[in-house]
Residue frames as a rotation matrix with the C-alpha (Angstrom) as fourth column:
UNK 1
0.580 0.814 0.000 0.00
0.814 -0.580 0.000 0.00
0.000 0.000 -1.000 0.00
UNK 2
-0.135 -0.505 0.853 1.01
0.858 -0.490 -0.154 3.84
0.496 0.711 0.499 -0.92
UNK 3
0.242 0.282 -0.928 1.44
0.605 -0.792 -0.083 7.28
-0.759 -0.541 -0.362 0.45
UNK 4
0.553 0.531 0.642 0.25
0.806 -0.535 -0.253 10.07
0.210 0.657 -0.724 -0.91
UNK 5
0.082 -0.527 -0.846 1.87
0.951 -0.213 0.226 13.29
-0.299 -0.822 0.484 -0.97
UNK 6
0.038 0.246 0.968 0.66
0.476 -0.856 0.199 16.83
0.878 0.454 -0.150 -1.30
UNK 7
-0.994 -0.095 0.053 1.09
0.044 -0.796 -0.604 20.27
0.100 -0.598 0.795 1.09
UNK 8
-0.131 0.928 -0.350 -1.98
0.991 0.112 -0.073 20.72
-0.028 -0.356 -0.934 3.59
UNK 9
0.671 0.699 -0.248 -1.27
0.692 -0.710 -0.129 24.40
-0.266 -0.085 -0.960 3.03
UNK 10
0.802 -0.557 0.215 1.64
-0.300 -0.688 -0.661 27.35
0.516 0.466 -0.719 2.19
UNK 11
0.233 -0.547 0.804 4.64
-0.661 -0.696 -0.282 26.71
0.714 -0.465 -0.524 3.22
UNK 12
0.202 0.132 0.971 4.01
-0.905 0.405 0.133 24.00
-0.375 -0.905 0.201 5.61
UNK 13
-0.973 -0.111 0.204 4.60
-0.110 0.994 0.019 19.94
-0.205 -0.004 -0.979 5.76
UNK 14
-0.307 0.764 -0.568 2.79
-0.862 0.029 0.505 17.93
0.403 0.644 0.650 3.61
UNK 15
0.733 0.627 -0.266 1.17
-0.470 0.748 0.469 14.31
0.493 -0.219 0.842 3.86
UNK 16
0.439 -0.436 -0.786 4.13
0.433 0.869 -0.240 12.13
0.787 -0.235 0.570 4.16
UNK 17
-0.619 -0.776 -0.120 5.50
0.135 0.046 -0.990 13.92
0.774 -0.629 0.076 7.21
UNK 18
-0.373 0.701 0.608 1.83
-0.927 -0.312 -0.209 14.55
0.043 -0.641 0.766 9.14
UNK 19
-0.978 -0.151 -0.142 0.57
-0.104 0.951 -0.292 11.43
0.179 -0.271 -0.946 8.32
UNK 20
-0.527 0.833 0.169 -3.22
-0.689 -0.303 -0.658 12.26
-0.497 -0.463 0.734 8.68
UNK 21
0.564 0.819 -0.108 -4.21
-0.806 0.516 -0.290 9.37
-0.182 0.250 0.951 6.08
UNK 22
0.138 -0.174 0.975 -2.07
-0.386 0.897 0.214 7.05
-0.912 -0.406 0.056 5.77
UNK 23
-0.777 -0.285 0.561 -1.55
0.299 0.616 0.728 4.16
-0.554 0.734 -0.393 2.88
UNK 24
-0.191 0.937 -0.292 -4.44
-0.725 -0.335 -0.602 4.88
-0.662 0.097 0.743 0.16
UNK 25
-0.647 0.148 -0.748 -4.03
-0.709 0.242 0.662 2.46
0.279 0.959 -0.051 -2.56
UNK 26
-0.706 0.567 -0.424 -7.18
0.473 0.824 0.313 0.56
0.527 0.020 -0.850 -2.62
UNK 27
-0.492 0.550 -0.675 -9.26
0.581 -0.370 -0.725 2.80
-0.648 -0.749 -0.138 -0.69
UNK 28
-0.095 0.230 0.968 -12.00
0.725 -0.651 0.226 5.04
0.683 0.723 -0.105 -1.93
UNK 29
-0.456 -0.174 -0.873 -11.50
0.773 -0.563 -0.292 8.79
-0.441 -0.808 0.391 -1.02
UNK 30
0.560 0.827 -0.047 -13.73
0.821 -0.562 -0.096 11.25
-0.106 0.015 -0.994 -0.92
UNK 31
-0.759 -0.651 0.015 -11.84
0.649 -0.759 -0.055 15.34
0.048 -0.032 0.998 -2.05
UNK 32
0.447 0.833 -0.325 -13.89
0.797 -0.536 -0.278 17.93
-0.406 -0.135 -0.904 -1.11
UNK 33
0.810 -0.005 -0.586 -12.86
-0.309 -0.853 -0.420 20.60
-0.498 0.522 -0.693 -3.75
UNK 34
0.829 -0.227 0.510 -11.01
0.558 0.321 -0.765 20.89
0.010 0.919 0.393 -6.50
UNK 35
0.931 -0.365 -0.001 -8.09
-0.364 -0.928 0.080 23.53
-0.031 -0.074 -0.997 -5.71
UNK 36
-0.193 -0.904 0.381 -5.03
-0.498 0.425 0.756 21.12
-0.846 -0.044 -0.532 -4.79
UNK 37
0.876 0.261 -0.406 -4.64
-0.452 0.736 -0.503 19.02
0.168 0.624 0.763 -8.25
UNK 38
-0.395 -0.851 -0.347 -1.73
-0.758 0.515 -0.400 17.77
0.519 0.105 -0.848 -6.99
UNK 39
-0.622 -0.077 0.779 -3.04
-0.653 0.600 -0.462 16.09
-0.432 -0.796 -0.423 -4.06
UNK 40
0.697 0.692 0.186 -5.90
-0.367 0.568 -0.737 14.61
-0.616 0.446 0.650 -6.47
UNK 41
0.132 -0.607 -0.784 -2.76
-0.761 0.445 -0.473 13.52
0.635 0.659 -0.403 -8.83
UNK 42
-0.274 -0.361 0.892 -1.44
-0.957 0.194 -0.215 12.02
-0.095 -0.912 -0.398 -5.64
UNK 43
-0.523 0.043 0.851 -3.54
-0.701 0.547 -0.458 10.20
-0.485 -0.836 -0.256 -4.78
UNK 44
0.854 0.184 -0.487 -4.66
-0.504 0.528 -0.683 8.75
0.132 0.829 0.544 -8.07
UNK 45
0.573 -0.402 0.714 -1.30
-0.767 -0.570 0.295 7.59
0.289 -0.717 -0.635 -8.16
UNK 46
-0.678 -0.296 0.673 -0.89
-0.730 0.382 -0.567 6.01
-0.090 -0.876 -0.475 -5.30
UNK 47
-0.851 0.198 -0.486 -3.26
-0.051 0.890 0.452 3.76
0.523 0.410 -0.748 -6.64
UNK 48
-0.817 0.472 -0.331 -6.63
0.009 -0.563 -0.826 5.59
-0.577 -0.678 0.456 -4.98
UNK 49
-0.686 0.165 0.709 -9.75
0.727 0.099 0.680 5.53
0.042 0.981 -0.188 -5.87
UNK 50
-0.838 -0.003 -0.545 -10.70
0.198 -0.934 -0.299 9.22
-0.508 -0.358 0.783 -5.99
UNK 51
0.141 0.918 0.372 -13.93
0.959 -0.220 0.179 11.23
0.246 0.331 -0.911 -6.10
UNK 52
-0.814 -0.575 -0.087 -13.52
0.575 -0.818 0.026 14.73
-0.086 -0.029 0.996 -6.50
UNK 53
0.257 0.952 0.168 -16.68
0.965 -0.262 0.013 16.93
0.056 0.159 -0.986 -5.63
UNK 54
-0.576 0.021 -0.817 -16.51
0.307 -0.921 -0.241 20.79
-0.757 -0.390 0.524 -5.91
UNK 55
0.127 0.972 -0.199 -19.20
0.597 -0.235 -0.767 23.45
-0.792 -0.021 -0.610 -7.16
UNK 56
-0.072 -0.728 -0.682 -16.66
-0.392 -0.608 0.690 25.08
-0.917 0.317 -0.242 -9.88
UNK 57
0.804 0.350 0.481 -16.54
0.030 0.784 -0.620 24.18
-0.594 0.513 0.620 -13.17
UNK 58
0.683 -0.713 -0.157 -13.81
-0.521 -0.326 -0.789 25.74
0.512 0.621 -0.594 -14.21
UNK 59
-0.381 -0.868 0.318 -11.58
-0.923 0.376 -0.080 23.72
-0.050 -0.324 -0.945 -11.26
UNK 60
0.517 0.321 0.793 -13.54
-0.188 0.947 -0.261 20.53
-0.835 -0.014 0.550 -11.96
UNK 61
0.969 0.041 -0.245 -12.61
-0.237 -0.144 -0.961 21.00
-0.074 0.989 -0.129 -15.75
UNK 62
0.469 -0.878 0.102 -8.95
-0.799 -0.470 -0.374 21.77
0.376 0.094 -0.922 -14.68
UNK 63
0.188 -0.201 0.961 -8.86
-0.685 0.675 0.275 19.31
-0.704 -0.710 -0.010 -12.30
UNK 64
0.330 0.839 0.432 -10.06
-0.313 0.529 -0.789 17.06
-0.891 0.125 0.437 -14.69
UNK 65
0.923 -0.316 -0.219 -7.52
-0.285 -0.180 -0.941 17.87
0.258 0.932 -0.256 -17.76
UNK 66
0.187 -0.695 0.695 -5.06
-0.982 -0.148 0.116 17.49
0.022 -0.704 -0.710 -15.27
UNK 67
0.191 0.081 0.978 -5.92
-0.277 0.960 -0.026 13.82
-0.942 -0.266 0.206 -14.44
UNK 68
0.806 0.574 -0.146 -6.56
-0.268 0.133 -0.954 13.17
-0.529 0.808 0.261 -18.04
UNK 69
0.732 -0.665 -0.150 -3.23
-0.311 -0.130 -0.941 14.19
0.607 0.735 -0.302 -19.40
UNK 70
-0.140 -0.963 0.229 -1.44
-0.973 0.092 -0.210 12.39
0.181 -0.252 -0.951 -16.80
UNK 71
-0.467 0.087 -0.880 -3.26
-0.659 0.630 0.412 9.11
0.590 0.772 -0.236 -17.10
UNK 72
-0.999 -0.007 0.031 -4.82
-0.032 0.009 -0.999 8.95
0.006 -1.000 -0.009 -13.91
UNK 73
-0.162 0.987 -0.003 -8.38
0.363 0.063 0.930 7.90
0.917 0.150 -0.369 -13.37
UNK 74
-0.893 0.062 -0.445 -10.54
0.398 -0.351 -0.847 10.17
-0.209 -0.934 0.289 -11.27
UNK 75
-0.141 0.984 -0.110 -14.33
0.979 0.155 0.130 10.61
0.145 -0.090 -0.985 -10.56
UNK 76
-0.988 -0.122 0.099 -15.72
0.105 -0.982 -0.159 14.29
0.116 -0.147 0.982 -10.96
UNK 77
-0.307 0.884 0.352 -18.78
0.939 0.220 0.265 15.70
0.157 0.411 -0.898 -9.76
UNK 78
-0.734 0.050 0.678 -19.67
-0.159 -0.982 -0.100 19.89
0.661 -0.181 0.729 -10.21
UNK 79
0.401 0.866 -0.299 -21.98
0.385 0.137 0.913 19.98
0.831 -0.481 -0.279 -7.28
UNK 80
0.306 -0.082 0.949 -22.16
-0.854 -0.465 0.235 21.71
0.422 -0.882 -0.212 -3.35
UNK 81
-0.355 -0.895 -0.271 -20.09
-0.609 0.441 -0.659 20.17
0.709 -0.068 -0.702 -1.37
UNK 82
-0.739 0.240 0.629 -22.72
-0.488 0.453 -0.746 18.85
-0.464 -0.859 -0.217 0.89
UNK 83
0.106 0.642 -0.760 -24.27
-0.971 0.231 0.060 17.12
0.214 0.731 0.648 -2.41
UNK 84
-0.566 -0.820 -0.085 -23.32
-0.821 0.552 0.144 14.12
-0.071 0.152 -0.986 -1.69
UNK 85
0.408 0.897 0.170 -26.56
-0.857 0.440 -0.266 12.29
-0.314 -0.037 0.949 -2.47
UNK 86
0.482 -0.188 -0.856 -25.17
-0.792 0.323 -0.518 10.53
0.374 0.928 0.007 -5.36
UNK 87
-0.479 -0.622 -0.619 -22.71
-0.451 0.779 -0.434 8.11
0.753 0.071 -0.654 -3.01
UNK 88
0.648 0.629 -0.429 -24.36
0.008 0.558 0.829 5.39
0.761 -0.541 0.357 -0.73
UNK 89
0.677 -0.293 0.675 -24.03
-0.736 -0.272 0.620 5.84
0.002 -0.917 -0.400 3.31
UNK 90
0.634 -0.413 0.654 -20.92
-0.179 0.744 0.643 3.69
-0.752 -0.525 0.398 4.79
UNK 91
0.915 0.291 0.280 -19.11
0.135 0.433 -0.891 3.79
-0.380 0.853 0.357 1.43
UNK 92
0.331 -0.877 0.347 -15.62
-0.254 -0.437 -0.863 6.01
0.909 0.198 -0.367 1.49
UNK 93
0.573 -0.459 -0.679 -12.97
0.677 0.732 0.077 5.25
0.461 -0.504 0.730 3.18
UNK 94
-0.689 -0.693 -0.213 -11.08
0.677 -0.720 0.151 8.84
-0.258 -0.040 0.965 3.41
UNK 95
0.896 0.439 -0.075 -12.83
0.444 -0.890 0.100 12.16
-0.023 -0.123 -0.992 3.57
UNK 96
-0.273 -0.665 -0.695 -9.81
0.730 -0.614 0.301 15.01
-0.627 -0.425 0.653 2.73
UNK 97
0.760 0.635 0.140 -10.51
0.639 -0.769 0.019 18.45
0.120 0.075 -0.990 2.19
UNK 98
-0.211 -0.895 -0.393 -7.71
0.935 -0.302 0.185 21.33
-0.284 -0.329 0.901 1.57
UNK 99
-0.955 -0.198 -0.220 -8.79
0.190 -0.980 0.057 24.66
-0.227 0.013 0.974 2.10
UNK 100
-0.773 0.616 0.154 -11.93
0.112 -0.106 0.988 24.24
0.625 0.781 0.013 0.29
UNK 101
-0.195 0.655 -0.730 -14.27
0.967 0.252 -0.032 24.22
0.163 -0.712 -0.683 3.35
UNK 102
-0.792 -0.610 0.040 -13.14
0.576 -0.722 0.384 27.86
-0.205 0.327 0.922 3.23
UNK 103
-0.959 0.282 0.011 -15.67
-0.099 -0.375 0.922 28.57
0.264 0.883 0.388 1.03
UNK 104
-0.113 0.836 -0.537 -18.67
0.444 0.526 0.725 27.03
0.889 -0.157 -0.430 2.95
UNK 105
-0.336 -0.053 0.940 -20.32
-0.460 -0.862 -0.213 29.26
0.822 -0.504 0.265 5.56
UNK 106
0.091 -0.018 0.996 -22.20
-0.893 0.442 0.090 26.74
-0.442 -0.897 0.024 7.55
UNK 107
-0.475 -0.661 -0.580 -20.47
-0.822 0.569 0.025 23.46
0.314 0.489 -0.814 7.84
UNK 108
-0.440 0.344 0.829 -22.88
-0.533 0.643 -0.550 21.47
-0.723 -0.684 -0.100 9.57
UNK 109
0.440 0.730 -0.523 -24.34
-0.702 -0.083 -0.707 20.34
-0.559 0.678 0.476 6.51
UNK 110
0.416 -0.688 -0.595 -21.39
-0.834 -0.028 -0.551 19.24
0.363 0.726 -0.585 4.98
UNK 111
-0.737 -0.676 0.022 -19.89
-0.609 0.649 -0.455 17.42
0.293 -0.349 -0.890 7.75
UNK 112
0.161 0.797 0.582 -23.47
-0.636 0.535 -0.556 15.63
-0.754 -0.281 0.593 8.54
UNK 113
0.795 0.149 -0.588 -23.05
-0.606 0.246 -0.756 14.23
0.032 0.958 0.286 4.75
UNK 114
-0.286 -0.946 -0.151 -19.37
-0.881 0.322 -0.347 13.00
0.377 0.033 -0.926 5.41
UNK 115
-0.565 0.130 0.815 -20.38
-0.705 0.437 -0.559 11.48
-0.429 -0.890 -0.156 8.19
UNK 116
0.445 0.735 0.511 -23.29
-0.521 0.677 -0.520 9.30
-0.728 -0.035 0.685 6.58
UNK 117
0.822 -0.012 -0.569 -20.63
-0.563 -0.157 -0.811 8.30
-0.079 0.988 -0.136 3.73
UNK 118
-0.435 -0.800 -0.415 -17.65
-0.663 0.596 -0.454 7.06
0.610 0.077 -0.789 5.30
UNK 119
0.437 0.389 -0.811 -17.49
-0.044 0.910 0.413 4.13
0.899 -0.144 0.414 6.87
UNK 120
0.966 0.231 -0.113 -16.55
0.179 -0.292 0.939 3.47
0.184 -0.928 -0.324 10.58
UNK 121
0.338 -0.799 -0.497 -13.78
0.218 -0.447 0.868 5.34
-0.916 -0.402 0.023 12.59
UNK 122
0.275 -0.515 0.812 -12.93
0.956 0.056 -0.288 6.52
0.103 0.855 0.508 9.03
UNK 123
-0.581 -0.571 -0.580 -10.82
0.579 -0.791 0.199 9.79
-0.572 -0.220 0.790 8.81
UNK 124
0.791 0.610 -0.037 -11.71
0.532 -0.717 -0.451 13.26
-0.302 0.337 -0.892 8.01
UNK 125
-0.470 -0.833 -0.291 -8.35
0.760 -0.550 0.346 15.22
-0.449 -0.059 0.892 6.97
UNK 126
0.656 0.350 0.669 -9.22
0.610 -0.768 -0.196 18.75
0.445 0.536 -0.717 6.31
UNK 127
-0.583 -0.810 0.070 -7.20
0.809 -0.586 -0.043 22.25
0.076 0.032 0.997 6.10
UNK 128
0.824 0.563 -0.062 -8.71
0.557 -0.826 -0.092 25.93
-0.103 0.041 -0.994 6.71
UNK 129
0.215 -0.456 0.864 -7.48
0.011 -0.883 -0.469 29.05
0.977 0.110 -0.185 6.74
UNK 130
-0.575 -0.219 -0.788 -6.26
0.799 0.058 -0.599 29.86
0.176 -0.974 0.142 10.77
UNK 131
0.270 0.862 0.429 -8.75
0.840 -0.429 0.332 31.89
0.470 0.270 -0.840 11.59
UNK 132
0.475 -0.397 -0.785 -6.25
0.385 -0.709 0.591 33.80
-0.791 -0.583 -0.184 14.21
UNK 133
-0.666 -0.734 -0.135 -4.08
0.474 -0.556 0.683 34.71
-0.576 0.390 0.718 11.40
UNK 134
0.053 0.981 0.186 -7.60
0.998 -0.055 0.007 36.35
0.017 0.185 -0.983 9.78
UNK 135
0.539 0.126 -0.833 -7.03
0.835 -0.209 0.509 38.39
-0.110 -0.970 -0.218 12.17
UNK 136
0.018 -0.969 -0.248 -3.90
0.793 -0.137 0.594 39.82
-0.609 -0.207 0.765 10.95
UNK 137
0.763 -0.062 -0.643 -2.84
-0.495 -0.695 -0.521 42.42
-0.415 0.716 -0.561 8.28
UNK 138
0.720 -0.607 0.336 -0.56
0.558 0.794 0.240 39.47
-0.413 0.015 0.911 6.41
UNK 139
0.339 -0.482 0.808 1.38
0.725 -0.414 -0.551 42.73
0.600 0.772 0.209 4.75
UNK 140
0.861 0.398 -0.318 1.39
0.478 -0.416 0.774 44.69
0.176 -0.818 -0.548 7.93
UNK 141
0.275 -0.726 0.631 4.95
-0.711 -0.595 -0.375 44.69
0.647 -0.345 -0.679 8.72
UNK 142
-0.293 -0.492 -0.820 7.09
0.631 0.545 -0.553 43.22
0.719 -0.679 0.151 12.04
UNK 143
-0.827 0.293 0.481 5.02
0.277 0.955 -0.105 42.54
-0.490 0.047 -0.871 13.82
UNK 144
-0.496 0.823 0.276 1.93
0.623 0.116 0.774 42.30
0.605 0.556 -0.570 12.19
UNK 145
-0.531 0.753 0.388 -1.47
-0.836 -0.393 -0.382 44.81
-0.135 -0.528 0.839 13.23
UNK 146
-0.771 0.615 0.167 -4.12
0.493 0.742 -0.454 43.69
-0.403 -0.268 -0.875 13.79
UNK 147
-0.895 0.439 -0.076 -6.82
-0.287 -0.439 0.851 44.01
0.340 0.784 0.519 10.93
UNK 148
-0.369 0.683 -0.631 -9.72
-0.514 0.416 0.750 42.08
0.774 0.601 0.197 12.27
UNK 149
0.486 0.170 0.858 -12.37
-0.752 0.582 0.311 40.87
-0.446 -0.795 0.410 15.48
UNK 150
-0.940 -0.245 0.237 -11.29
-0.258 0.966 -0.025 37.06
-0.223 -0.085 -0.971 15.89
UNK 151
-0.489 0.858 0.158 -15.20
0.035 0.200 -0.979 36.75
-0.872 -0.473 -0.128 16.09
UNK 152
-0.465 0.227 -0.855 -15.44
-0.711 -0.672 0.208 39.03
-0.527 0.705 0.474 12.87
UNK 153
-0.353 0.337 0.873 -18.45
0.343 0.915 -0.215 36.48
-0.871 0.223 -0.438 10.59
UNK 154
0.554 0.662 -0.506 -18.22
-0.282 -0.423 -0.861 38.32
-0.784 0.619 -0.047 7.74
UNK 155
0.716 -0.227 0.660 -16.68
0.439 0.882 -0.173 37.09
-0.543 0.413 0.731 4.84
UNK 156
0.395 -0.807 -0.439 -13.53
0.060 -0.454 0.889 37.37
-0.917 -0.377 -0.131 3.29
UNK 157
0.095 -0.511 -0.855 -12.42
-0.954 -0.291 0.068 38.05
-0.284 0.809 -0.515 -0.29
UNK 158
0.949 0.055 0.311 -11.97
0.019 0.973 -0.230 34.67
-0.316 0.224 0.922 -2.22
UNK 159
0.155 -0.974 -0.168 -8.57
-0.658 -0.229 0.717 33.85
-0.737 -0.001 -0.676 -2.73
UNK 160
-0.466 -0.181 0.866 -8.99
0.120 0.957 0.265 30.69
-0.876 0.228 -0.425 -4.95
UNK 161
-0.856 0.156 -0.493 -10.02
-0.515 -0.342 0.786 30.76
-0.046 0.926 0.374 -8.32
UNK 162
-0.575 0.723 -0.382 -13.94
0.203 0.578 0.790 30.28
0.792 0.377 -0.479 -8.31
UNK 163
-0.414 0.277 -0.867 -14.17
0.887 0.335 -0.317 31.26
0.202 -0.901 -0.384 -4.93
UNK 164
0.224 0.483 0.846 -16.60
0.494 -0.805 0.328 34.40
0.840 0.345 -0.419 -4.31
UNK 165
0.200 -0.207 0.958 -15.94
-0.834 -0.549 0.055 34.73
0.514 -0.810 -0.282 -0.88
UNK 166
-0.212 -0.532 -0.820 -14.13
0.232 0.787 -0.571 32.77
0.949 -0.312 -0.044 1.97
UNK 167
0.575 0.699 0.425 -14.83
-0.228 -0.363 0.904 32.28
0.786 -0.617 -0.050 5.76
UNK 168
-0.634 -0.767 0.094 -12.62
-0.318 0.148 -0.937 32.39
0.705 -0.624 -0.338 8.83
UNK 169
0.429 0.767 -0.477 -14.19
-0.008 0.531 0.847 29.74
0.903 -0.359 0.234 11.03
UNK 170
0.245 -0.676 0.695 -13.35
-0.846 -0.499 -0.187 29.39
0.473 -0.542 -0.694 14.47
UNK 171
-0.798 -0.333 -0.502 -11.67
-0.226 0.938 -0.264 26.68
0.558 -0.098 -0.824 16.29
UNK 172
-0.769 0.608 0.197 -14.72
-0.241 0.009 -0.971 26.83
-0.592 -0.794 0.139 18.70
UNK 173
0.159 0.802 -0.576 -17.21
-0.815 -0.223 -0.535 27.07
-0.558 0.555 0.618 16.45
UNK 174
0.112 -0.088 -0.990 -15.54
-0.872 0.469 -0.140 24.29
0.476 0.879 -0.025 13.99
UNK 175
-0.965 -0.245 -0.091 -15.26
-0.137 0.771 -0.621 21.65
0.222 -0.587 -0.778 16.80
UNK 176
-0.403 0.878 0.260 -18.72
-0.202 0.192 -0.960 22.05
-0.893 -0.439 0.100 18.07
UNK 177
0.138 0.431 -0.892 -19.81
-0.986 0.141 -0.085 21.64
0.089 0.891 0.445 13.85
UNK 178
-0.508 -0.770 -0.387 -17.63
-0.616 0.638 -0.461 18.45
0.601 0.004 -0.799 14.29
UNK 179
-0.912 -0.190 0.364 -19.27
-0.410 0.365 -0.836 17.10
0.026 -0.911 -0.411 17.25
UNK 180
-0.029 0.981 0.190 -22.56
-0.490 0.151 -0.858 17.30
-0.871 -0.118 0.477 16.32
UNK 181
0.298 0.357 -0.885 -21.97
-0.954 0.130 -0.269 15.45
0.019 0.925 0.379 13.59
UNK 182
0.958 0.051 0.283 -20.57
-0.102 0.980 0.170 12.79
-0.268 -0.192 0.944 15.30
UNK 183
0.531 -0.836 0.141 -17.08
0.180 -0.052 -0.982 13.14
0.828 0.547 0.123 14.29
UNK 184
0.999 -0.050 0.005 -14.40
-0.007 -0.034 0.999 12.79
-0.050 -0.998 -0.034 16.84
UNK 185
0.554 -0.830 0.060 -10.74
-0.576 -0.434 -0.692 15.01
0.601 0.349 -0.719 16.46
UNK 186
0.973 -0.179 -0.144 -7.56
0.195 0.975 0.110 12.88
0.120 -0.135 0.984 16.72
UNK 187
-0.259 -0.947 -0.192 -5.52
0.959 -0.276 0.064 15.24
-0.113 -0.168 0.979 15.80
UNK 188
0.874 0.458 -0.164 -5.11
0.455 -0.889 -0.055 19.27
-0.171 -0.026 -0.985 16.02
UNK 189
-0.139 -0.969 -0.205 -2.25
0.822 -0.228 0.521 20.83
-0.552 -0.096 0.829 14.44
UNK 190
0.981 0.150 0.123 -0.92
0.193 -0.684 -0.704 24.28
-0.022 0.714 -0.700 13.37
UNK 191
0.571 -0.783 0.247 2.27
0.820 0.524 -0.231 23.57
0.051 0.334 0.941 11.60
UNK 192
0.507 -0.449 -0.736 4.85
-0.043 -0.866 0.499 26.11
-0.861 -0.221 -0.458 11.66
UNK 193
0.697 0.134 -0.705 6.53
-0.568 -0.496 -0.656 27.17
-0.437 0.858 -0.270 8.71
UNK 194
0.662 -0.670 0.337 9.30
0.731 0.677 -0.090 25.15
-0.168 0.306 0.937 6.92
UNK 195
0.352 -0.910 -0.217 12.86
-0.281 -0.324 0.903 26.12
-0.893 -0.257 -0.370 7.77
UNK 196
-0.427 -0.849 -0.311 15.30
-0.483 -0.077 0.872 26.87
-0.764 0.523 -0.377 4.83
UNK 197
-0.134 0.597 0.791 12.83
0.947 0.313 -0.076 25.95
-0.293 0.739 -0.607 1.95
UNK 198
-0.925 0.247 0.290 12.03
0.020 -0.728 0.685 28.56
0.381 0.640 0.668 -0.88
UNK 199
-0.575 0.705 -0.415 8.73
-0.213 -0.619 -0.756 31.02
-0.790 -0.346 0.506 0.22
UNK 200
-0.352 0.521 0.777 6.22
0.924 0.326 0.201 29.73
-0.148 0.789 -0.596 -2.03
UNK 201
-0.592 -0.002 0.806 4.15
0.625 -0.632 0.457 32.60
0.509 0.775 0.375 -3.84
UNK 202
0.266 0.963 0.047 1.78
0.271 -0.122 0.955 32.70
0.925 -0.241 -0.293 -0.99
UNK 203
-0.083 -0.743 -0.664 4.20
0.970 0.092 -0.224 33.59
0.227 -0.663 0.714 1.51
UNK 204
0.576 0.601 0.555 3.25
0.104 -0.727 0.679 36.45
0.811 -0.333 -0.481 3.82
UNK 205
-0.417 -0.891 0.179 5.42
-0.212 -0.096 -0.972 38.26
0.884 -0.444 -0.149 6.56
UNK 206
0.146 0.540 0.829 2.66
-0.961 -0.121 0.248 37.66
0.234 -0.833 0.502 8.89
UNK 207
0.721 0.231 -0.653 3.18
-0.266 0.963 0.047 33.85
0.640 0.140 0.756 8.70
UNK 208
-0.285 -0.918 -0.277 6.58
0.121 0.252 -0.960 34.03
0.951 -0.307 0.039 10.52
UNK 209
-0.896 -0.214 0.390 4.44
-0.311 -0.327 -0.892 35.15
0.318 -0.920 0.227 13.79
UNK 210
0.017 0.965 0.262 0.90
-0.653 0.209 -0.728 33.30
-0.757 -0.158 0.634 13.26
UNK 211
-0.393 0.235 0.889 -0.04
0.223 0.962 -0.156 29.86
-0.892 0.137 -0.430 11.95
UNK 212
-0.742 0.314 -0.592 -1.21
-0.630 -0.627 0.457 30.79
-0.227 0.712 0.664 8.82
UNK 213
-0.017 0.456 -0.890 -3.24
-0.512 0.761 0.399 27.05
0.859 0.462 0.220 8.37
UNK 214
-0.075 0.084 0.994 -4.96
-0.885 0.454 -0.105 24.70
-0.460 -0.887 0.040 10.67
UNK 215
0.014 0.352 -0.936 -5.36
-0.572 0.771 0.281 21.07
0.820 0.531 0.212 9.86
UNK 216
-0.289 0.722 0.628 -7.00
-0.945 -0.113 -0.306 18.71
-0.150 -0.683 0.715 11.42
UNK 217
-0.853 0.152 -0.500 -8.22
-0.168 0.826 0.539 15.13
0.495 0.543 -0.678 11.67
UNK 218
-0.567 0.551 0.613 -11.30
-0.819 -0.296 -0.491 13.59
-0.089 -0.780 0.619 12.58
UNK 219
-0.998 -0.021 0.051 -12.77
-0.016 0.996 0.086 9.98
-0.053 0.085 -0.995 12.97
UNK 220
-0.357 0.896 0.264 -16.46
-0.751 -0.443 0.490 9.15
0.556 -0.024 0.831 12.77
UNK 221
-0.991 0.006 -0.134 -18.18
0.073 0.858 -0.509 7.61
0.112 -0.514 -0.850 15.34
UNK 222
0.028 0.967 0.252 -21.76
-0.243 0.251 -0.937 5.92
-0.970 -0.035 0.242 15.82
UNK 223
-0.631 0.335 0.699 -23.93
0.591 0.792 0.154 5.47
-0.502 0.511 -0.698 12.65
């Protein structure tokens, strides 16, 4: 069996040193959005068998040429991420999500779906924005101001191509989404930057003094 390997966010360690899913080949995983085509390359691959749901058509498309022209089979479907009629409860093995949640104001919806899809104690691996670094002016200076309530529930600029507007959940607020949904966190990290690696394009001085990405696992439990 195979590990995958793609960046949960800027800057930061990727699968093979977090570890948040493990071997995939033979497994079916669920991608909530379309934004990372590497990690969908990945994990094609690795010998995955990948379903790729986001509400874009242009990053389904992309996604989708991508796979194509590197010979990689991979399920697309243009639809809200909390469509997930289409796959039968108990069925995915992997739930991962990078960044794309982002985009989704309430998540209870979403993660209720997961939940009736995978199958037991399967994983959830998702990325956000850090909602403390939100907070920040990422151009600000040393140190950073402060631009923004922590609380602040209005939305933010899209950064992603397709994306109209993004949301800075909180860690409070995204655990208790979690919980009710049955979904129990295993892990809780916010990665510091990589040391002595090239600044990737998304590099921000604010990152050197605030997480810039959270990531998460979570297991489902019950039925």
């Amino acid at each position: 069996m195979s590990n995958a390997e793609f960046e949960y966010g800027p800057d930061i360690p990727g699968e093979t040193e977090l570890r948040l899913l493990g071997p995939v080949a033979g497994k079916r995983l669920l991608v909530l959005g379309g934004r990372r085509t590497d990690a969908i390359l990945s994990l094609a691959r690795n010998d995955a068998k990948v379903i790729v749901v986001d509400h874009s058509a242009r990053r389904v498309d992309h996604a989708r040429e991508a796979c194509e022209k590197a010979g990689v089979r991979v399920e697309f479907h243009r639809t809200d991420l909390a469509d997930l009629a289409f796959l039968r409860g108990d069925s995915i093995d992997a739930t991962l999500s990078v960044s794309a949640l982002a985009e989704v104001e309430d998540l209870n919806r979403v993660f209720r779906q997961v939940h009736r899809v995978l199958t037991a104690n399967a994983p959830l691996a998702l990325s956000l924005p850090h909602p403390a670094f939100a907070t920040l002016d990422p151009d600000g200076g040393e140190p950073p101001r402060l631009a923004r309530r922590y609380a602040d529930a209005a939305p933010l600029p899209g950064r992603a191509e397709g994306a109209d507007a993004e949301y800075a959940h909180t860690i409070g607020g995204l655990f208790t989404s979690l919980t009710r949904a049955k979904f129990r966190v295993d892990t809780f990290l916010e990665p510091e930057p990589l040391t002595g690696a090239p600044r990737s394009t998304h590099w921000a001085p604010a990152m050197a003094w605030m997480p810039a990405t959270l990531v998460l696992r979570a297991r489902k439990e019950g039925s």
